[in-house]
N, C-alpha and C positions, 0 to 999 in steps of 0.2 A: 509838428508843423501842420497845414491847414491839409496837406496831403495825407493823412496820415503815416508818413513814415518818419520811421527814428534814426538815431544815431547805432541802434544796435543791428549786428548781422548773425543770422542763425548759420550755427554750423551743426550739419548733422554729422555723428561719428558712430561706425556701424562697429559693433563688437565680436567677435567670433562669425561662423558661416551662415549666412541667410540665405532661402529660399528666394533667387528673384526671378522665378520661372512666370510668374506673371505680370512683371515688369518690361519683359523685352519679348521679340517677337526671335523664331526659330524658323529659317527656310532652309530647304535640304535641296540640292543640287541632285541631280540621276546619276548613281556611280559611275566611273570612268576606269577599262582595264588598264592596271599598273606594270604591264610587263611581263610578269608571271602567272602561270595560269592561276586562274581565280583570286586573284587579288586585285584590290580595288581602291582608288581616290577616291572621297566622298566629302565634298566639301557641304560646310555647315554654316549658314551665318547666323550671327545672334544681334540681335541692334537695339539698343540700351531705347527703352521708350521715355526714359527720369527727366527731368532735369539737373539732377547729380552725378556723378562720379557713380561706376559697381566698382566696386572696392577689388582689386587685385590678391591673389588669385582670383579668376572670375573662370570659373570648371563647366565645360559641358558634361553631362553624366548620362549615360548612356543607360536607360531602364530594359531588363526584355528583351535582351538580346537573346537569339535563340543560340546552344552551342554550337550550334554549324558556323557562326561567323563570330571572327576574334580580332580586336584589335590590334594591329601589332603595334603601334604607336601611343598607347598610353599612357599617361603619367600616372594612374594609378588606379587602384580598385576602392570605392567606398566602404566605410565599417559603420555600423548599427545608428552612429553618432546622426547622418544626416536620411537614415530613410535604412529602406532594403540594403543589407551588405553585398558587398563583392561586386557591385555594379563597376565598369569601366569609365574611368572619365580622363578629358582631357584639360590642362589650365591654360590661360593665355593671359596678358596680362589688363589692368585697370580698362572699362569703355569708358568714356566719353559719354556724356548728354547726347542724344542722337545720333550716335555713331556705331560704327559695326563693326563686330571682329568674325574674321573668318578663320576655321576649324577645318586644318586639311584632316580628315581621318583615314587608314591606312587600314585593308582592311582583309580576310581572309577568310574566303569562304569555300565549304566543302561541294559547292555550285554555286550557279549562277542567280544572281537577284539583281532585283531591277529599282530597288528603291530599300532605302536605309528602315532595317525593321523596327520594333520597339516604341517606346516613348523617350524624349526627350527633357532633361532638366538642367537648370543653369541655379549653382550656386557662386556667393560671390564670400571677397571676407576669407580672413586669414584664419586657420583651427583646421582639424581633423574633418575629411570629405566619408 
C-alpha cells in the first residue's frame, strides 16, 4: 500500500533463556526490618523497556552476593548454563511492554546493611537459569 505496510505481522519467538539485562531497567528500594533480627524486605523493580512481551519465567539473579547475606526466598541457584553458578535468583512471571514487576526479596544477614549488595541481572525465557 502507499504507506508502506503490508498484510503481514512479525512475530518474534524467543527460545531458551535470554540475557535481557539491558532491556529493562532495575531500581532497588532501601531494605526494610522483616521482624526478626537481621532480616530484611527488599523490594526490586524491573520495567520491561521492549515493546514486546519478556517471555515468562522472567528471573532476577542476584550477582556478588557477599556470604553474610542469604536469600531465604528463592527460587533457585543458577548453573554454568547462563553465567557464574550458584548465583541466587528469583522468577515472576511474563512483563508487559512498559510495565513493571516487583521482586519482594527476603533476606538475611549476619548484620546490618543499608542497600542490596552485588550486581543485578534479569534473564527471561524458559531453560535452565
Amino acid at each position: 500500500d502507499p504507506y508502506g505496510q503490508t498484510d503481514q505481522d512479525t512475530v518474534t519467538v524467543t527460545l531458551g533463556v535470554v540475557d535481557v539485562t539491558g532491556l529493562v531497567t532495575i531500581s532497588r528500594l532501601a531494605p526494610v526490618a522483616a521482624g526478626r533480627r537481621f532480616e530484611y524486605n527488599i523490594r526490586v523493580r524491573v520495567t520491561n523497556l521492549t515493546d514486546g512481551d519478556l517471555a515468562a519465567p522472567v528471573s532476577l539473579v542476584l550477582d556478588g552476593l557477599p556470604a553474610s547475606v542469604r536469600v531465604l526466598n528463592l527460587t533457585g541457584n543458577t548453573t554454568t548454563a547462563t553465567g557464574t553458578p550458584s548465583q541466587p535468583y528469583l522468577d515472576r512471571t511474563a512483563i508487559a511492554p512498559g510495565r513493571t514487576s516487583e521482586y519482594i526479596l527476603r533476606v538475611r544477614a549476619t548484620g546490618r546493611f543499608t542497600a542490596l549488595p552485588g550486581r543485578q541481572r534479569v534473564l527471561a525465557g524458559i531453560g535452565p537459569r
